[in-house]
Structure formats: structure tokens, C-alpha cells
C-alpha positions in Angstrom: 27.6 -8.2 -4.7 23.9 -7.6 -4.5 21.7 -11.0 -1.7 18.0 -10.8 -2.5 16.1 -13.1 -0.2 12.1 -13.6 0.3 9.3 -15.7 1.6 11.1 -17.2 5.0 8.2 -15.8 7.4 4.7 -17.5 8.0 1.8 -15.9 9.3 2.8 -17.6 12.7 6.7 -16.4 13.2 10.0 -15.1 11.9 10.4 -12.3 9.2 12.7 -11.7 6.3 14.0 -8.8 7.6 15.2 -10.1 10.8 17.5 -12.8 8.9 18.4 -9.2 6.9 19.4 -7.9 9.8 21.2 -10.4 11.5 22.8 -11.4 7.9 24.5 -7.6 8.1 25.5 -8.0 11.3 27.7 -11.0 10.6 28.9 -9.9 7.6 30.2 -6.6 8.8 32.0 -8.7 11.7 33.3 -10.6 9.2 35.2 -7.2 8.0 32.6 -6.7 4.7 31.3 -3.0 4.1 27.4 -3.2 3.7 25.2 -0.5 2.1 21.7 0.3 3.9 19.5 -2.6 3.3 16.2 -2.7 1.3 12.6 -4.1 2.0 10.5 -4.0 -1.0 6.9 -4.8 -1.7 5.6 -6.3 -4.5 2.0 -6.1 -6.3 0.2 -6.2 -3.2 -2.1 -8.3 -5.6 -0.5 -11.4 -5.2 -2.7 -14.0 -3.6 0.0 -16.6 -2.1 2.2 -13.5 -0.5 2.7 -14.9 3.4 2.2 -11.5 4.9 3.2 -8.0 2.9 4.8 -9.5 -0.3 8.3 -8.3 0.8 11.7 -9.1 -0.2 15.1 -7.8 1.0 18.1 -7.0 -0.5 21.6 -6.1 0.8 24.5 -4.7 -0.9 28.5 -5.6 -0.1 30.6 -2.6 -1.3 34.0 -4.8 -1.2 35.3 -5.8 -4.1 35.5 -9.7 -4.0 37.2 -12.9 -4.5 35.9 -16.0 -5.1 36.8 -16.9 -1.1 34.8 -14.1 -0.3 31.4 -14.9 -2.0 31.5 -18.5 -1.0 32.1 -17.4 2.2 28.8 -14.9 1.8 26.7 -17.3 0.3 27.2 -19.9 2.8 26.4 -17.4 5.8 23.4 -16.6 3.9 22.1 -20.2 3.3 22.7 -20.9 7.3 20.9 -18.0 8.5 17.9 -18.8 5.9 17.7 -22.0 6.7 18.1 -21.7 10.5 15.0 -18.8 10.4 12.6 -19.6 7.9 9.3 -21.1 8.9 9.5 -24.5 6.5 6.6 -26.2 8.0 4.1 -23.3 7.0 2.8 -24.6 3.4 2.5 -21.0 1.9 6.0 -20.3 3.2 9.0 -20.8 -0.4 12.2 -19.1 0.3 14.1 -18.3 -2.3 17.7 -16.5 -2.0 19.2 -14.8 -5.2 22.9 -13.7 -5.4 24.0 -11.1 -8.3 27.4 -9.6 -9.3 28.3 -5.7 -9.0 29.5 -6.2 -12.6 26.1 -7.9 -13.9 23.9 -5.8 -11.7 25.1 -2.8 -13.6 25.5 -4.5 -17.0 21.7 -5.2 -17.0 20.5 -1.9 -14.8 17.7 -1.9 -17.4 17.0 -5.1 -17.8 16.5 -5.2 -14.2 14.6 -1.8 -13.8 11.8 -3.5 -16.4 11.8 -6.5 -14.0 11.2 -4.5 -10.6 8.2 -2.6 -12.5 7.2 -6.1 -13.8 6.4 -7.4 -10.2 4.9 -4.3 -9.2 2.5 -4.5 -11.6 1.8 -8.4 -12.5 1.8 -11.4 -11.0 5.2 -13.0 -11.8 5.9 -17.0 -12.0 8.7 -18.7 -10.6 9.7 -20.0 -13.8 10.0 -16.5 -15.2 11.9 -15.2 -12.3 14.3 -18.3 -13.0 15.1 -17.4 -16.7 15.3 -13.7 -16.1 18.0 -14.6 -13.1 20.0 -16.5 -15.1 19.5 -13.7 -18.3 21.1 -11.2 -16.1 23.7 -13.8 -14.9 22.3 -14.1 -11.2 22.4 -17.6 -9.0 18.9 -18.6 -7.2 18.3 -21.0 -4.5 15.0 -22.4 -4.0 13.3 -23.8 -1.1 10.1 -26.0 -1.8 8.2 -24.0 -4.5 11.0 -21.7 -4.7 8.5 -18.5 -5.2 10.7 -16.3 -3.0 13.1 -15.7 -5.7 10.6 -13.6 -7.5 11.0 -10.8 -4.3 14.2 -11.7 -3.7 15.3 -10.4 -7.3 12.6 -7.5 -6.9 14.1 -5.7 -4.2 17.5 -6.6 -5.7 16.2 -4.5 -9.2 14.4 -1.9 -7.2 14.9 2.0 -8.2 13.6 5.2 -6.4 11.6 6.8 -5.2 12.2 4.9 -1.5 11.4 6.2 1.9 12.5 4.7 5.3 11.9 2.1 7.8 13.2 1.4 11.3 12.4 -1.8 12.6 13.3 -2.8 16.1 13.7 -6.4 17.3 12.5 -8.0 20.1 14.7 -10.7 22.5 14.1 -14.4 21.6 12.2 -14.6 25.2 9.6 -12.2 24.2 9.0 -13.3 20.9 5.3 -14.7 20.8 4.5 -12.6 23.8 2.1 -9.8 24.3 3.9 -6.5 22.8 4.2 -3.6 25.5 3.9 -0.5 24.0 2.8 3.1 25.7 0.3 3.8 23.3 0.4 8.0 24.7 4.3 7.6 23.5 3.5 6.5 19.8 0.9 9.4 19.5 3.8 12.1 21.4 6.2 10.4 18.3 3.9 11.5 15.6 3.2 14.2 16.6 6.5 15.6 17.2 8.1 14.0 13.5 4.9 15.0 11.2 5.0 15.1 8.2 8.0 13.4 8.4 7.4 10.0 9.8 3.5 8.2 8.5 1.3 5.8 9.3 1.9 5.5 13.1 -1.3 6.2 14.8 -5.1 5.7 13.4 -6.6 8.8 15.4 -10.0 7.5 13.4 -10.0 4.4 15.2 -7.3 5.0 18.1 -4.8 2.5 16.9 -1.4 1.7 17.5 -0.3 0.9 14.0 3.9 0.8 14.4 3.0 -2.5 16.0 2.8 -6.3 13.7 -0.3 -8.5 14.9 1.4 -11.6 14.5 4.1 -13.4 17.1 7.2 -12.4 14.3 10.5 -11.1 16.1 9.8 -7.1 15.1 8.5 -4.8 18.2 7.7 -1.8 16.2 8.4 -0.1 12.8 8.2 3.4 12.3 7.9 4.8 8.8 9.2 8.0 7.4 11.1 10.1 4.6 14.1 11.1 6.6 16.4 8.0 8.5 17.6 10.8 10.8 14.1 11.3 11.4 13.5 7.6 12.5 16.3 7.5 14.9 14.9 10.0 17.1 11.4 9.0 16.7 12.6 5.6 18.0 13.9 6.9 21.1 10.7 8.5 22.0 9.0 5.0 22.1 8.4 3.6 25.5 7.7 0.2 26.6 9.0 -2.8 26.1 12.7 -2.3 24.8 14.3 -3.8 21.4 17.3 -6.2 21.0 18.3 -4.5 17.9 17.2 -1.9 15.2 17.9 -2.1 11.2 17.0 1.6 9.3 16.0 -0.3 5.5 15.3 2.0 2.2 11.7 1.1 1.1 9.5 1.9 -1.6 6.4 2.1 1.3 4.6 5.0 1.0 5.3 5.8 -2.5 2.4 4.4 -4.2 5.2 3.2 -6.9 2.1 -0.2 -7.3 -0.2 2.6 -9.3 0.0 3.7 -13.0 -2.3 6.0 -14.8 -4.7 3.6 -17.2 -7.7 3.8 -19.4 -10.4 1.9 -18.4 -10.7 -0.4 -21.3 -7.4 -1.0 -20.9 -7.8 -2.3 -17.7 -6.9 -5.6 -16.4 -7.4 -7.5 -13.1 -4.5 -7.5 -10.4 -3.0 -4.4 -10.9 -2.5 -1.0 -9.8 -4.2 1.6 -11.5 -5.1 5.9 -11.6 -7.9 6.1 -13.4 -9.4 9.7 -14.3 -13.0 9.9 -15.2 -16.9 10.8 -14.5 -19.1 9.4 -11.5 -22.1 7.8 -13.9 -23.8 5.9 -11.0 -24.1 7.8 -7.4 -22.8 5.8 -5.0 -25.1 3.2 -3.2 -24.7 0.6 -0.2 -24.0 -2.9 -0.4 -24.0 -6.2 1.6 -21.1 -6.2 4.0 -20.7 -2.4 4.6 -19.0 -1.3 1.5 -20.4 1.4 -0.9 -19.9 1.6 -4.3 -19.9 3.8 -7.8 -19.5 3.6 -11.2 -17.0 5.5 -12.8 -16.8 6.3 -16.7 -13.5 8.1 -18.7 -14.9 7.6 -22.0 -13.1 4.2 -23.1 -15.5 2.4 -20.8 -17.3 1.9 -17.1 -16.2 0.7 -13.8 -17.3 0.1 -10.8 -14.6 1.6 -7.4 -16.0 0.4 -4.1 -14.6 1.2 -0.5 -14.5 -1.4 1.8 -16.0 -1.6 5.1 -12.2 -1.1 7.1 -12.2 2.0 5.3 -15.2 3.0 7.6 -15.4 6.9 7.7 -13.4 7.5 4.2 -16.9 5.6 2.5 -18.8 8.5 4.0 -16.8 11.1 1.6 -17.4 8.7 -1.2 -21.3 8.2 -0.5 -21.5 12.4 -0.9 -20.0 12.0 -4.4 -23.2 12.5 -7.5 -23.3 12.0 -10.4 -21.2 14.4 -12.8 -18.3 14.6 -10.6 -14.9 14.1 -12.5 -11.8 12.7 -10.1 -9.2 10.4 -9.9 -9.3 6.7 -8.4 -6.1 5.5 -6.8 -6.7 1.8 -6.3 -6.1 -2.2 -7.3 -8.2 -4.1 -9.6 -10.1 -6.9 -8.3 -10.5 -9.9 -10.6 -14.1 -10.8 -9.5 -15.9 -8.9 -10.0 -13.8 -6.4 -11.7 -13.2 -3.4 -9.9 -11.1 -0.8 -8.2 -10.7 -1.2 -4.6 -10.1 2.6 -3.5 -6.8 3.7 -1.6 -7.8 7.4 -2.6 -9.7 9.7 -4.3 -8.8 12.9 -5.8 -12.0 15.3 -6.3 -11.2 17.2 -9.3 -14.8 19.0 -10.0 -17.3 18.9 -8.2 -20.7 18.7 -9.9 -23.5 21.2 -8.9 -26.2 20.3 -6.9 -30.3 21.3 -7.0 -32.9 20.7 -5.1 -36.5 21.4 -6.0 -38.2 24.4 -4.3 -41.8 23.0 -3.1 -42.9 27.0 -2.4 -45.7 28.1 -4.3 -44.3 31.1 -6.7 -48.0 32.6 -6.6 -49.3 32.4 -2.7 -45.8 31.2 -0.7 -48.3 27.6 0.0 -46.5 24.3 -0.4 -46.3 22.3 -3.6 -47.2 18.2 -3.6 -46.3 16.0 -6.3 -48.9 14.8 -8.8 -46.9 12.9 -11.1 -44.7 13.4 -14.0 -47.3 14.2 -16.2 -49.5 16.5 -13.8 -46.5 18.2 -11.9 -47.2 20.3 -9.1 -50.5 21.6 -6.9 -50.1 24.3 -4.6 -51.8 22.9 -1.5 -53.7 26.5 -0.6 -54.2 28.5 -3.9 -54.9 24.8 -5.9 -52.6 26.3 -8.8 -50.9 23.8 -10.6 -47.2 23.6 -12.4 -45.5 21.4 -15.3 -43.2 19.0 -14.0 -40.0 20.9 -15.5 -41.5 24.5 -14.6 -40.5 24.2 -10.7 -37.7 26.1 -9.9 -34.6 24.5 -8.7 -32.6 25.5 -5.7 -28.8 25.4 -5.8 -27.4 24.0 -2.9 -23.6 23.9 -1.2 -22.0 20.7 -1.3 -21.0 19.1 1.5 -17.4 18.1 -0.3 -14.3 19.9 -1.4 -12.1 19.7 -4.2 -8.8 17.6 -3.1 -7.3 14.6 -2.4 -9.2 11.9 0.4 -7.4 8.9 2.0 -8.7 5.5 4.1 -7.5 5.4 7.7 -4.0 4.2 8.4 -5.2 1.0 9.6 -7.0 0.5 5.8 -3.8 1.2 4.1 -1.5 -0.7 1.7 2.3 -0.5 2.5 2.6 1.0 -0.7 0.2 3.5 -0.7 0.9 7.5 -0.5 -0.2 8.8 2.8 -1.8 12.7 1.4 0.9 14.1 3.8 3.6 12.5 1.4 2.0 14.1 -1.8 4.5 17.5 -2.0 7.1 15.5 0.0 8.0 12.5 -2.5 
């Protein structure tokens, strides 16, 4: 029997994969043998997520009687009900429940739903009919729209990576979080490239560590749950209550499929191959932009101001270079927001030489039409008669990332690239 639950937390407390973890707990005291839980992330795109757009999913190996699943579903509802922030007006739990035998009845009926929510946005009322299609029981709280993760992380398929998150004791929650910040940069350094996204050496920042007053001390990220256990242990600080090791699908930029641009379409994840027509230039707020072309049509791919030194790699892009965007598609104006860029070819660069071919004196601009005058000899040259001077660029082919801080839960760290 397959529990999806989503949308219990609020920016201000509690988290969905705290009642996960204490949902396991009970259950295996109850006698029931649980596979490792998941936390999956939806289209990051989703304007009315509460925080990362994250749904859980366990899995009971028994077989079961009817006695059984009652008894599930009712420890379910309590702990859902007893831990989910119902006065937050963005918060909608929603808890779906789904048979071993229907689970693998519809596996691909299910697998086109999981790659639905990564990509779209999804309603409530079409997570309701394709619940009851594959022969699943929802419950809704208020607006219900945590049925939609709930059933994604359910219908989730691999690739998956790891994540161990420790718990902090009811007294600390809402608390200042202690964490030795030299222990977290010791941890990555010791489990790279197996563990990611646990320092930002950019902007020297803890980044295991939630900003908000939720019950989760630190998660640490990584390919190998082995891994995870030992980086744990090499955390100091304030100690966790409790640990859960979930399957995810961070990390695995699973959000991102290779379009066209004309085929293009706003909140989505796209790869999108093509030309730099416009070099890049500055706008209000920080960001920097460029225009990209494949052939099918234009777009413009702008990094944000968080992304602070990764805009300086794409403000030495020119035009003619071909690469790859890796990004989401804002609605207004349209757009890629970049996670990365892969330089493909890099265009070659000229400068003009101002030396005088005939004395070695300096040349001045006289206009298009006039050219060039040599400033000692007086000789003049055409406009497209002065030689041009091949210089190195100051960029190599390969792939480019934003900082850890800047970065989507689903996005591909470059360290993960040959790894998953």
C-alpha cells in the first residue's frame, strides 16, 4: 500500500516530511515493514507551492487486510491533522492512499502523471479524476491542492538521489539553529562528489540548514545513503531528535526537457540548444540578459541577481556562441531563467589594430565612410581595410552552474553530471 501526503507545512512551521517520519515510526511499531520513504518536488513553477513544492510518499511491504489499512489510514489522518499548519491560507493538505495491486496495474498511467506535475501546473480537479482512474482514495483539507504532490511522489520513477534530514526537539523548534559552520565545510569536503549542495564557498554559506522555524536541523544531500550516514555524524552543534534517509529526485534536474523554442511555453522546464544573437547586457535589479536563437525562433535567458558571480560568465558570452540553456520559463515576460549553461563553441573574437601598417603611428576614427588617419604619417585607410586582431577569450568550452545558494532542489549540481 503506497500514503502520498502534501501541503501540511507553512512558511512559519511544521514540514511534511516530519509527519513522514514520525508516520514510519508508528507504523513500524505497529509491526508493518516500510520501504525507504520519498520526498519529491514538483514543477518548481508552481506559484501557490508553501515552500519547495514537495510531497511524500511511503510504501508498506505487508500484505493487507481490510483491518490493517483502516488502521493505516486512521494513523495517517491523526498525525496530518495534529501537524499541519491549518491557519496558514496557502497551506491545503491533501493525503492520497493507493493499493500495491492498482499501483502496479496502472505503473504507466502513473509514470505519465509524475512527468505531468513536473512539467505543468496541475489542478486539483484533475488530480481527483486521475486518483480515482487509477483506483486511489484522496482526502482533502480546505482546497485540497496537496493531493496533487501527494500522488506525485506516489507515481515518481528514477533517477533519485538521497536525503538525510535530522529533526530537532519540540523545545528548540523556532529557536536559533546551532550549527559549527567549520564542521559542515570538513563534511563536504570529506564526502565530495558524493554529497552536494552543502556549503556556498562563493558566498560562505551554510546551506544544509532551512531559514524558517520548521522542525528539520539540517539536510544533507547526496547519491549514496551510506554516504549520508557518515556525513551526518561529522556535523557538530546542536544535536537532532531523529533522522529519516528519503529517496529524492533533488539533484537530478528530472524538471528540464530538451525543447524548441517556438515550442516553448511559460512554466516549464526547458534545454534549449541554440545561437547567442544579442550579447548580453545589464538590467534594472542586477540581472543580465541575452537573447538566444535555435532557428524555430528567439528568446531571451537572463540570470538573476542571487546568481551574483555565475552572471559574470554569462556577460563574457558574444554573439555567435552556440550552447545550451538549462532553465524554467517565466510567463512575463517570457523567458528562461538560467540554472546552467553549457558552452558548446565558442565564437572567435577581434579586435581592431589602431597601428599604422606604414609608420607604426596610431590610427583615429574618422567615421564609417572616411575610416582611419594615421595620427603622424596623415595616411588614411577604408573603414573595412584595418586589420583585425584575434584575441583569446576569456571563457572555456563546458558546463557553468549558479552558486548553491541560487539553486533549485531539482537542479544538477555539474559535480553530478557523470554521476547520475
Amino acid at each position: 500500500m503506497f500514503i502520498g501526503i502534501d501541503d501540511t507545512d507553512s512558511p512559519n512551521k511544521y514540514c511534511t516530511t516530519y509527519i513522514a517520519t514520525l508516520l514510519i515510526e508508528e507504523l513500524k511499531n505497529s509491526g508493518y515493514n516500510i520501504d525507504m520513504p520519498k520526498l519529491i518536488r514538483m514543477n518548481p513553477m508552481v506559484k501557490y507551492k508553501t515552500r519547495g513544492n514537495g510531497g511524500v510518499a511511503i510504501h508498506i511491504l505487508d500484505e493487507l487486510y481490510s483491518k490493517d489499512k483502516e488502521e493505516i489510514k486512521n494513523i495517517t489522518i491523526d498525525l496530518v491533522e495534529k501537524y499541519t499548519d491549518f491557519e496558514c491560507e496557502n497551506t491545503n493538505p491533501g493525503i492520497v492512499f493507493l493499493d500495491e495491486a492498482k499501483y502496479k496495474e496502472n505503473r504507466e498511467k502513473l509514470t505519465y502523471y509524475y512527468k505531468k506535475v513536473l512539467y505543468d501546473i496541475v489542478s486539483v480537479d484533475y488530480a481527483e479524476k486521475f486518483i480515482l482512474k487509477v483506483g486511489g482514495e484522496f482526502i482533502k483539507y480546505k482546497l485540497g491542492r496537496g493531493i496533487i504532490g501527494a500522488l506525485g511522489a506516489i507515481s515518481s520513477t528514477p533517477p533519485y538521489t538521497y536525503e538525510l534530514l535530522a529533526y530537532r526537539k519540540k523545545e528548540m523548534w523556532g529557536k536559533k539553529r546551532e550549527i559549527d559552520e567549520n564542521s559542515v565545510i570538513k563534511m563536504d569536503k570529506e564526502t565530495f562528489p558524493y554529497t552536494f549542495d552543502n556549503y556556498d564557498y562563493e558566498n560562505n554559506k551554510v546551506l544544509i540548514t532551512p531559514n524558517t522555524p520548521c522542525p528539520v536541523l539540517f539536510g544533507i544531500r547526496g547519491i549514496d545513503a551510506e554516504i549520508l550516514l557518515r556525513a551526518k555524524d561529522i556535523i557538530e552543534g546542536e544535536k537532532p531528535e531523529r533522522f529519516m534517509i528519503f529517496k529524492t529526485n533533488h539533484g537530478t534536474d528530472v524538471h528540464l526537457r530538451k525543447m524548441n523554442i517556438k515550442d516553448i511555453y511559460p512554466n516549464t522546464g526547458v534545454i534549449v540548444y541554440g545561437k547567442v544573437v544579442e550579447e548580453p547586457r545589464d538590467i534594472e535589479g542586477g540581472h543580465v540578459i541575452f537573447r538566444l536563437s535555435d532557428g524555430t525562433g528567439k528568446i531571451d535567458c537572463v540570470a538573476y541577481e542571487p546568481t551574483k558571480g555565475f552572471r559574470d560568465i554569462i556577460r563574457k558570452l558574444i554573439v555567435g556562441d552556440y550552447v545550451a540553456v538549462y532553465g524554467t520559463v517565466r510567463e512575463e515576460p517570457l523567458g528562461i531563467n538560467i540554472e546552467k549553461i553549457k558552452i558548446l563553441k565558442l565564437e572567435k573574437k577581434y579586435i581592431k589594430d589602431k597601428k599604422c601598417p606604414y609608420c607604426g603611428g596610431t590610427l583615429k576614427a574618422k567615421g564609417k565612410k572616411a575610416g582611419y588617419k594615421c595620427k603622424k604619417c596623415k595616411k588614411s585607410i577604408a573603414y573595412n581595410e584595418i586589420r583585425r586582431i584575434e584575441v583569446e577569450r576569456d571563457l572555456k568550452v563546458g558546463f557553468y552552474e549558479v552558486p548553491g545558494s541560487a539553486r533549485r532542489h531539482l537542479s544538477k549540481p555539474i559535480q553530478l553530471i557523470d554521476l547520475i
